[in-house]
MIDOSE-1310 file (N, C-alpha, C; in nm, 2 decimals, decimal comma, always signed):
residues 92
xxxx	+0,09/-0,12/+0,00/+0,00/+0,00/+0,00/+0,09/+0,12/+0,00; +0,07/+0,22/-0,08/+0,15/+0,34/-0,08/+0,04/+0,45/-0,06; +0,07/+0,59/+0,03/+0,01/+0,67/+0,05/-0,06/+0,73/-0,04; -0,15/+0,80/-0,05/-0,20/+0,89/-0,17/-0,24/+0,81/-0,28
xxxx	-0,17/+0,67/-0,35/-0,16/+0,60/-0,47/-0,30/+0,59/-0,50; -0,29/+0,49/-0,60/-0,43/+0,44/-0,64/-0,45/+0,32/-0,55; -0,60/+0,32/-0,51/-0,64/+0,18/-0,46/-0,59/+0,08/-0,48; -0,60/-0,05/-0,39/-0,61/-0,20/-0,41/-0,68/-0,22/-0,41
xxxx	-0,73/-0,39/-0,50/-0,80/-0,43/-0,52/-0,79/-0,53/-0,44; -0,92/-0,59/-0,34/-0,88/-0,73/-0,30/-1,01/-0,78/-0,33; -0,97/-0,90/-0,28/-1,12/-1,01/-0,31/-1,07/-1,17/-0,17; -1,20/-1,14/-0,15/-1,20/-1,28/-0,03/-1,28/-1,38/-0,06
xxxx	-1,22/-1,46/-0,14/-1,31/-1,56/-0,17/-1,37/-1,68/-0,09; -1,34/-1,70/+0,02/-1,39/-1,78/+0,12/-1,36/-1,71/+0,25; -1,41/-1,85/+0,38/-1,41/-1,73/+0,50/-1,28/-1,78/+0,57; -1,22/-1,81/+0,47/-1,10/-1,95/+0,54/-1,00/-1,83/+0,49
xxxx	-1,00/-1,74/+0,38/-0,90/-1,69/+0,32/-0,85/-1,57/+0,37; -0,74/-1,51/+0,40/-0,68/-1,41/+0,49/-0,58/-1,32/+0,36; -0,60/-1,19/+0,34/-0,62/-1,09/+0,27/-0,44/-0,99/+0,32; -0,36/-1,02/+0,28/-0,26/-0,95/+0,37/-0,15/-0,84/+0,32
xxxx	-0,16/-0,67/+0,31/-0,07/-0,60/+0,22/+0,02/-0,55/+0,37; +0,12/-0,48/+0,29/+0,22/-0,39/+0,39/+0,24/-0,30/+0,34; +0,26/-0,21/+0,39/+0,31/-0,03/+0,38/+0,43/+0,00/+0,49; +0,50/+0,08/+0,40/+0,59/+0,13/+0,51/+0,58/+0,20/+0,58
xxxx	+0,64/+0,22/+0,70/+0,55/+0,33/+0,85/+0,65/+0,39/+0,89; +0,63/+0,53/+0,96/+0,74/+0,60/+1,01/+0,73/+0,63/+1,12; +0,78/+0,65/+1,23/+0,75/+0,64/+1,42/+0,68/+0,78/+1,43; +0,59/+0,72/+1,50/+0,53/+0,89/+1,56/+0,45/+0,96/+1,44
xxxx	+0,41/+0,90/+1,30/+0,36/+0,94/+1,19/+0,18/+0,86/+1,25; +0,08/+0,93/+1,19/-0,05/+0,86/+1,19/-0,10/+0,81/+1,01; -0,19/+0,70/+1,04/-0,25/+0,61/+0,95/-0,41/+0,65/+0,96; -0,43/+0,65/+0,87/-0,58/+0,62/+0,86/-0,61/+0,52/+0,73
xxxx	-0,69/+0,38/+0,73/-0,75/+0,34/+0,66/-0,88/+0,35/+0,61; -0,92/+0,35/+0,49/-1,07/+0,34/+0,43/-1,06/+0,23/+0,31; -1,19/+0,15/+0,33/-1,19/+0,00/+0,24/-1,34/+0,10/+0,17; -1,30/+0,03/+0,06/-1,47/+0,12/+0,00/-1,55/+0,00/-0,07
xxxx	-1,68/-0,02/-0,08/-1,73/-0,11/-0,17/-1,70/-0,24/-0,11; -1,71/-0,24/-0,02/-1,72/-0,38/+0,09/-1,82/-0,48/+0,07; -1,82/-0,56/+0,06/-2,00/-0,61/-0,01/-2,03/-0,73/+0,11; -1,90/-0,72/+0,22/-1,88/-0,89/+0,34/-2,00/-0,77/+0,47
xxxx	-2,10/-0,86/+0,52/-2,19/-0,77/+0,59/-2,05/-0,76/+0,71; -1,96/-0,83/+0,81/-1,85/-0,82/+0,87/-1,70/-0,87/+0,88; -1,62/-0,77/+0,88/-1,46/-0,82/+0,82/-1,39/-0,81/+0,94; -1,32/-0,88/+0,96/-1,22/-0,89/+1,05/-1,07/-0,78/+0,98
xxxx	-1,01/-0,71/+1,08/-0,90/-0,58/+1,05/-0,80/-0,64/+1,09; -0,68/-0,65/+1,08/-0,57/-0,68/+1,20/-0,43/-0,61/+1,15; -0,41/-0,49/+1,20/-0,25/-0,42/+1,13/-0,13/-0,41/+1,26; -0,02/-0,50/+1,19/+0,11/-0,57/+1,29/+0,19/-0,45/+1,29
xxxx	+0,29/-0,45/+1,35/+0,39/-0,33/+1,36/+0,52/-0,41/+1,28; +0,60/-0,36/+1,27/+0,72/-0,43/+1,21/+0,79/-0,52/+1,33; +0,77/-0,52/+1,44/+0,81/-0,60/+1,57/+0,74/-0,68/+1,60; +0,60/-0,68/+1,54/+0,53/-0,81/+1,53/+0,43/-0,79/+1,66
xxxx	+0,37/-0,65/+1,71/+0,30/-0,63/+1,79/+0,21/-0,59/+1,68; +0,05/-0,59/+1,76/-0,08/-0,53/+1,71/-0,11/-0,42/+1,71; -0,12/-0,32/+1,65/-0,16/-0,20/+1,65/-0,33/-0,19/+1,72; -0,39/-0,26/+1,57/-0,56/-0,30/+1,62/-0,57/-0,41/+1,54
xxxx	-0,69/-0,42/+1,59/-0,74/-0,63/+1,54/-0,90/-0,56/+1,59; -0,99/-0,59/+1,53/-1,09/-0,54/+1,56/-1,21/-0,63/+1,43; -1,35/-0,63/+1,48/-1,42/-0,66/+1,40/-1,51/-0,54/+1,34; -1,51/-0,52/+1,20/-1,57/-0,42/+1,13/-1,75/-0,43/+1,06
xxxx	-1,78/-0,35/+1,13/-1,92/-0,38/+1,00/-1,96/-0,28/+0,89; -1,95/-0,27/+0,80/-1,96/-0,15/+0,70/-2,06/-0,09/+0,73; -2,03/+0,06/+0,67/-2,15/+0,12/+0,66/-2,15/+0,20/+0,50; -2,27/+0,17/+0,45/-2,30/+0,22/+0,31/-2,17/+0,16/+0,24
xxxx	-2,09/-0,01/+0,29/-1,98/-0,04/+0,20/-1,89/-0,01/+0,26; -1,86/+0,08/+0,32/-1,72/+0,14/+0,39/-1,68/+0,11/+0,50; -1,57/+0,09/+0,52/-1,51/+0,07/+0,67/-1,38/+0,16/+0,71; -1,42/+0,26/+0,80/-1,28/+0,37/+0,86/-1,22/+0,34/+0,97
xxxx	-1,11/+0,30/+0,95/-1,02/+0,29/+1,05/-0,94/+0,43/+1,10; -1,02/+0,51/+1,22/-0,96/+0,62/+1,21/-0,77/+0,64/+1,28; -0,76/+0,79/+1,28/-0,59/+0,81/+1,25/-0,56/+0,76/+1,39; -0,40/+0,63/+1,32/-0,37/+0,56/+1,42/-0,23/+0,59/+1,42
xxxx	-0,13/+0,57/+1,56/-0,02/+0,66/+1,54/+0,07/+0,51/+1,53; +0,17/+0,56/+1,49/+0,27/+0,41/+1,48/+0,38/+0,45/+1,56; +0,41/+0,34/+1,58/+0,51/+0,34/+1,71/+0,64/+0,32/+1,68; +0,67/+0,28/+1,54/+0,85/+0,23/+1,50/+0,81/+0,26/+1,37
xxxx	+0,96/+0,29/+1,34/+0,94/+0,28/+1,15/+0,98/+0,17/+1,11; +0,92/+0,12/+1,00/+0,95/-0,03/+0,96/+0,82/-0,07/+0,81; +0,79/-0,17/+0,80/+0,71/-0,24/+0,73/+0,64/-0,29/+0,80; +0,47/-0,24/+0,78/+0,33/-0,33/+0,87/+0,27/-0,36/+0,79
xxxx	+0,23/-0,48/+0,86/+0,10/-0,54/+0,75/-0,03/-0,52/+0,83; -0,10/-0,54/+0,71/-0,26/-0,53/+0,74/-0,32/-0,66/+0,68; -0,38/-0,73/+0,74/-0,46/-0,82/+0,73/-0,65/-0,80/+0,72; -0,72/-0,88/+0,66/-0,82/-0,86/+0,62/-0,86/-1,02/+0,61
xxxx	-1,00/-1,08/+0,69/-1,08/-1,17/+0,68/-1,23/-1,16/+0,71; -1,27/-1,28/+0,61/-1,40/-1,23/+0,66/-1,40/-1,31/+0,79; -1,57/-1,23/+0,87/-1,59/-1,36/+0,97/-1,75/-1,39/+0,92; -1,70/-1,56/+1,03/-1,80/-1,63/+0,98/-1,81/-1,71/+0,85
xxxx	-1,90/-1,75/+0,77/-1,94/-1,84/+0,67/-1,95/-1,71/+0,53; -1,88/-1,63/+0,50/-1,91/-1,57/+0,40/-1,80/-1,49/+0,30; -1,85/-1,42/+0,20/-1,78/-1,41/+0,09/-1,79/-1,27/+0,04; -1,67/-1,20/-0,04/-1,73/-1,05/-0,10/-1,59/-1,05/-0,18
C-alpha cells in the first residue's frame, strides 16, 4: 500500500481466506484506513507493527460499503502489515 496511490483491489473468496498487504511506516507518523465497496456484511482488520505487535485487530461492520479505521499513530518505522478476513461463513 502506498500513501495517496491508487487503490487495491482485493477479493475474499472464502471465510477460510486471509487478505494481507504492507506499507511502510514512520514512528510517531498517523495512519488512517478506508476500504470502500465492501459487499462482506462483517470483516475482521488486524494491522502488525514491524516487531510483530498489534496496532488493532478489531471486527468491522460497513457502513453504506465502507469501513474507517480512524488516525492511528505508529510506534516504530519499519514495514506493517494489514490483514483482512471475513468472519464467519461468507464471501465479498
Amino acid at each position: 500500500i502506498t500513501p495517496n496511490a491508487a487503490p487495491q483491489n482485493i477479493s475474499i473468496a472464502d471465510d477460510s481466506q486471509v487478505v494481507s498487504l504492507c506499507f511502510e511506516g514512520t514512528v510517531n507518523k498517523n495512519i488512517s484506513v478506508l476500504l470502500e465497496n465492501t459487499t462482506l456484511p462483517s470483516l475482521n482488520i488486524k494491522i502488525t507493527s514491524p516487531s510483530g505487535n498489534v496496532i488493532t485487530s478489531q471486527v468491522y461492520s460497513p457502513v453504506n460499503g465502507q469501513v474507517f479505521i480512524d488516525r492511528t499513530q505508529l510506534f516504530e518505522s519499519g514495514t506493517y502489515f494489514m490483514t483482512a478476513s471475513a468472519t464467519g461463513n461468507q464471501t465479498g
